[in-house]
LUMVEXMI-790658 format. One record per residue: residue in three letters; y, x, z of N, C-alpha, C in turn. Coordinates in steps of 0.001 Angstrom, whole numbers, padded with zeros to 6 digits, always signed. Atoms other than C-alpha are relative to their C-alpha. Layout:
N
ALAYXZYXZYXZ
...
//
This chain:
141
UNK-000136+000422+001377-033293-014725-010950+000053-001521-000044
UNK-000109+001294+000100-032020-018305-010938+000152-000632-001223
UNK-000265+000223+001279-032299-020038-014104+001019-001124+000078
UNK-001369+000808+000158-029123-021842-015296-000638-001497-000585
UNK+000367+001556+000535-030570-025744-015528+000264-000779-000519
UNK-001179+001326+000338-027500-027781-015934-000111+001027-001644
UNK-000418-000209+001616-026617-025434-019047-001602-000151-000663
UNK+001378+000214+000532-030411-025928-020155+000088-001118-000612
UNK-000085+000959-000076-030159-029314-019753+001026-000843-001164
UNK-001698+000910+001008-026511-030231-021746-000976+000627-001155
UNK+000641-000520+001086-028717-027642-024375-000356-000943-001001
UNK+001571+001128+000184-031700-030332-024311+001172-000937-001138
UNK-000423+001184+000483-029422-033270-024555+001021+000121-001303
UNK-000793+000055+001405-026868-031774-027368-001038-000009-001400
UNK+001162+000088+001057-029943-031006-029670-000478-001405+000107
UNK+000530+001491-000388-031790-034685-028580+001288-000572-000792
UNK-000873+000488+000363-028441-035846-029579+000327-000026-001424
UNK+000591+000085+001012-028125-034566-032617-000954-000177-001171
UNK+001046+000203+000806-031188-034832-034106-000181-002085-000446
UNK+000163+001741-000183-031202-039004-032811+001237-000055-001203
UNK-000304+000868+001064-027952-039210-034921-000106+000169-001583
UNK+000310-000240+001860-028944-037395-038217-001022-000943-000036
UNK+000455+000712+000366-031758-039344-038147+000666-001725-000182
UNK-000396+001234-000206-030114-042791-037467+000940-000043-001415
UNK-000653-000242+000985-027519-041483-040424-000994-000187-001508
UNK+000807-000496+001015-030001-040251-042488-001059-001442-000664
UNK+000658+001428+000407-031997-044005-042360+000973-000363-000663
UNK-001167+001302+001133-028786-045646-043550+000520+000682-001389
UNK-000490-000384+001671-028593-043333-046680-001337-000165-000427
UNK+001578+000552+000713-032741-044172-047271+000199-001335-000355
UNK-000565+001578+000777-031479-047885-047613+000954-000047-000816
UNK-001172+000302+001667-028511-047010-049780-001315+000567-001037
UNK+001040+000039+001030-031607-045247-051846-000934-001097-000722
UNK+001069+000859+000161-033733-047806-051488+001077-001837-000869
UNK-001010+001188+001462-030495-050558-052807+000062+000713-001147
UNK-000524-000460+001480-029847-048252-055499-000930-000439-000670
UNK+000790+000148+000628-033358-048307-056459-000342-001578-000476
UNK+000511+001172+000276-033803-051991-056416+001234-000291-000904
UNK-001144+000551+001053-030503-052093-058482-000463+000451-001403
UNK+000582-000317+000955-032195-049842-060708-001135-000120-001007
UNK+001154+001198+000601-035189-052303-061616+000865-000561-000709
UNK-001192+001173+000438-032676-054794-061998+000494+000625-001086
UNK-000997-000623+001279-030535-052731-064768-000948+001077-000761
UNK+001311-000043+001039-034300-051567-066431-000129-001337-000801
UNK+000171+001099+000555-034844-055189-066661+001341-000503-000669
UNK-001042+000760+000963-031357-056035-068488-000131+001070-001074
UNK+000264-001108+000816-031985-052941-070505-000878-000519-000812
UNK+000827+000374+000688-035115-054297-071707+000369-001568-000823
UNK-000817+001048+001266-033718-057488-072837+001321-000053-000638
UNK-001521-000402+000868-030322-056042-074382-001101+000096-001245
UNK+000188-000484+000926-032682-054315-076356-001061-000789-000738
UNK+000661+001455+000914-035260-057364-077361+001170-000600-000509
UNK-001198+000973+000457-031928-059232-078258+000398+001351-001336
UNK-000444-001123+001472-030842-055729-080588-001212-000146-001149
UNK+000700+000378+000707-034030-056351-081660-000275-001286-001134
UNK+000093+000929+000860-034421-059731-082909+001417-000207-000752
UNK-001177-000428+001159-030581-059137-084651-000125+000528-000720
UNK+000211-001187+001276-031250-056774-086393-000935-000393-001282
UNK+000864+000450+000738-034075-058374-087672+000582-001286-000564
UNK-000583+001071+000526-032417-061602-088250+000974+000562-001272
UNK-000700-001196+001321-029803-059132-090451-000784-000140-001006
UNK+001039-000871+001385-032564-057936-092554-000692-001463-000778
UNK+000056+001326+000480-033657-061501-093075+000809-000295-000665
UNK-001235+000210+001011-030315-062473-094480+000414+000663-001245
UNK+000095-000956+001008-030111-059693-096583+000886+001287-000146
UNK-000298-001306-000265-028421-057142-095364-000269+001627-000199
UNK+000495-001230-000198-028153-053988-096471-000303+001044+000847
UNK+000117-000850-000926-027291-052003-093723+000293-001289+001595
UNK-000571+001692-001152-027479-054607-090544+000423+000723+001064
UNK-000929-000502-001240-026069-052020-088065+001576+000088+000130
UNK-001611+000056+000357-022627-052682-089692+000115-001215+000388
UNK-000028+001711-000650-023402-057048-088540+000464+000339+001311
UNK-000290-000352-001574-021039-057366-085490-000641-000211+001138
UNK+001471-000059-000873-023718-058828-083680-000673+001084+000139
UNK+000729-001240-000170-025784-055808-084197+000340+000865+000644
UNK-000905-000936-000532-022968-053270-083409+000304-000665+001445
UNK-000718+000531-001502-022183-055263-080100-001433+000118+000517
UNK+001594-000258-000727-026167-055350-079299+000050+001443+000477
UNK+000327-000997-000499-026321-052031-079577+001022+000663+000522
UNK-000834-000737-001335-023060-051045-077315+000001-000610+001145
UNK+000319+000305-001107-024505-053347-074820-001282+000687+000443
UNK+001447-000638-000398-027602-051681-074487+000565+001735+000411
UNK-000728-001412-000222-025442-047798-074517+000162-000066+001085
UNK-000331+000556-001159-023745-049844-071563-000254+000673+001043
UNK+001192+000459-001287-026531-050954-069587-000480+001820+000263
UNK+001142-001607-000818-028221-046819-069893+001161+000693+000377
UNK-000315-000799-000459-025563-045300-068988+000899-000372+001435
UNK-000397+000119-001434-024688-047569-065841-001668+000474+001090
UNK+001512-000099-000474-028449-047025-064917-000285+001835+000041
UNK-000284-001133-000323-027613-043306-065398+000644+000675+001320
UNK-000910-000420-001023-024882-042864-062997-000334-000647+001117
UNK+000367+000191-001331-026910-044877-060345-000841+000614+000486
UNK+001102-001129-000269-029625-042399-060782+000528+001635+000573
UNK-000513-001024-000440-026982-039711-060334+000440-000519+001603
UNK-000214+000123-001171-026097-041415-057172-001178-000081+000888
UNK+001145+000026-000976-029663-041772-055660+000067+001710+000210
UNK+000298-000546+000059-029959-037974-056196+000867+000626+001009
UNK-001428-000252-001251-026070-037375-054300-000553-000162+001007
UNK+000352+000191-001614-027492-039110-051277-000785+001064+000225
UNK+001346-000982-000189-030933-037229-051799+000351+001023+000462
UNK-000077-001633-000026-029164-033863-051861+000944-000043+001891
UNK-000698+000201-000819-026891-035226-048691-001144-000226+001086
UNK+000921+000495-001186-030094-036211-046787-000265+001739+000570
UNK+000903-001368-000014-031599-032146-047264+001473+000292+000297
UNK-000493-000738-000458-028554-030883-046364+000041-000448+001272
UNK-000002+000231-001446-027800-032503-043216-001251+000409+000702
UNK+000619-000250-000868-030975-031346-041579+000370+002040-000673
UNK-000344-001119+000503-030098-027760-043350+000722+000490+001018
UNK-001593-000122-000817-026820-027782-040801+001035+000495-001103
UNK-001192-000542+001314-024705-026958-044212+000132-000566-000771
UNK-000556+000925+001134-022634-028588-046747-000971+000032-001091
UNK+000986+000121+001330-024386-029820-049760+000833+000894-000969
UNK-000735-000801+001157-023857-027651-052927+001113-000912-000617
UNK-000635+000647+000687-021002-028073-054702-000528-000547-001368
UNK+000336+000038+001273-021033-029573-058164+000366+000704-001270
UNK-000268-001123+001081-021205-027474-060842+001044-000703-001169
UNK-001337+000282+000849-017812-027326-062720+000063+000530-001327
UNK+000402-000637+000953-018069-024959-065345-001246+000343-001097
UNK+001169-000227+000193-020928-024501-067827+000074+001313-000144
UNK+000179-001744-000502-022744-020738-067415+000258+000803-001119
UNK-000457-001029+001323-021543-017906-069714-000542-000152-000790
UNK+001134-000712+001009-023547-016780-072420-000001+001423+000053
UNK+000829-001960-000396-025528-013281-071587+001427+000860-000846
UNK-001226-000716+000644-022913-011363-073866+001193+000687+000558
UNK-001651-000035-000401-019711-012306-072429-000214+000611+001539
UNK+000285-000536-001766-021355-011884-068614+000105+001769-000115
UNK+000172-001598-000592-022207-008335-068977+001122+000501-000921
UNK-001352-000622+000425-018957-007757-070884+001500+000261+001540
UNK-000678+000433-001185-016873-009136-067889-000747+001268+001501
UNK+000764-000670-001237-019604-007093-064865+001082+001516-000776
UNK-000026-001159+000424-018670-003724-067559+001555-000037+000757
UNK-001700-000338-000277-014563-004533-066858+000322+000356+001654
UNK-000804+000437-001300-014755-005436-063184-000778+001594+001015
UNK+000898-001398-000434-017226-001832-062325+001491+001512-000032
UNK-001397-001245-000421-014518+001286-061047-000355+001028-000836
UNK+000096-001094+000854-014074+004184-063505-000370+001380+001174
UNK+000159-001013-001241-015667+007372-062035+000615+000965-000388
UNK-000764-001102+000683-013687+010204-062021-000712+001169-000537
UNK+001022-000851+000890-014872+012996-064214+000187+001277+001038
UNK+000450-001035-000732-016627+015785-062241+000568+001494-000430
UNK-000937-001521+000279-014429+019380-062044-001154+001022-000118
//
């Protein structure tokens, strides 16, 4: 009973191998996390002063005498810089989560889920659709 070494061996080193470069991969998407995140301070903190600046407009408005001061173009421009700012601070949060889901799959050995394209039925229509796609039985002689 001779055990096969060499193929043992290439075994060892293809696993060793892999594992060294998911991890080595897998660090350089913890630093794209870790930039996102520090981008994502950064675009809290312009967030917070868009919205001190919507603030003291608005108020300056109401000072003047404004009836409605969200119609002052100042105001209206405050507050679509501040919409902006959350919804670039959104889509970097959707990108920390991309990597995230890219880190758990790669040790998985399988593609990350796709992204969901469609939104889900409503109960109704589902078990209308299961009733069509079920085979008619033939009626018993």
């Amino acid at each position: 009973m001779g055990a096969d070494y060499q193929g043992l061996a290439i075994k060892g080193l293809k696993a060793a191998w892999w594992y060294a470069s998911n991890i080595a991969i897998n660090s350089l998407r913890r630093g794209l996390i870790l930039g996102r995140y520090a981008r994502g301070l950064w675009q809290q903190r312009r967030i917070n002063r868009a919205l001190r600046q919507l603030g003291a407009q608005f108020f300056q408005a109401l000072e003047r005498g404004e009836a409605n001061p969200l119609v002052v173009s100042e105001v209206s421009d405050a507050v679509r810089r501040a919409k902006d700012l959350k919804e670039l601070k959104e889509k970097n949060r959707q990108a920390m989560d991309a990597i995230r889901d890219r880190i758990r799959a790669a040790w998985v050995k399988e593609p990350p889920p796709p992204p969901p394209t469609a939104p889900p039925e409503p109960a109704g229509e589902a078990e209308k659709t299961e009733e069509a796609e079920q085979p008619q039985e033939p009626a018993a002689q």
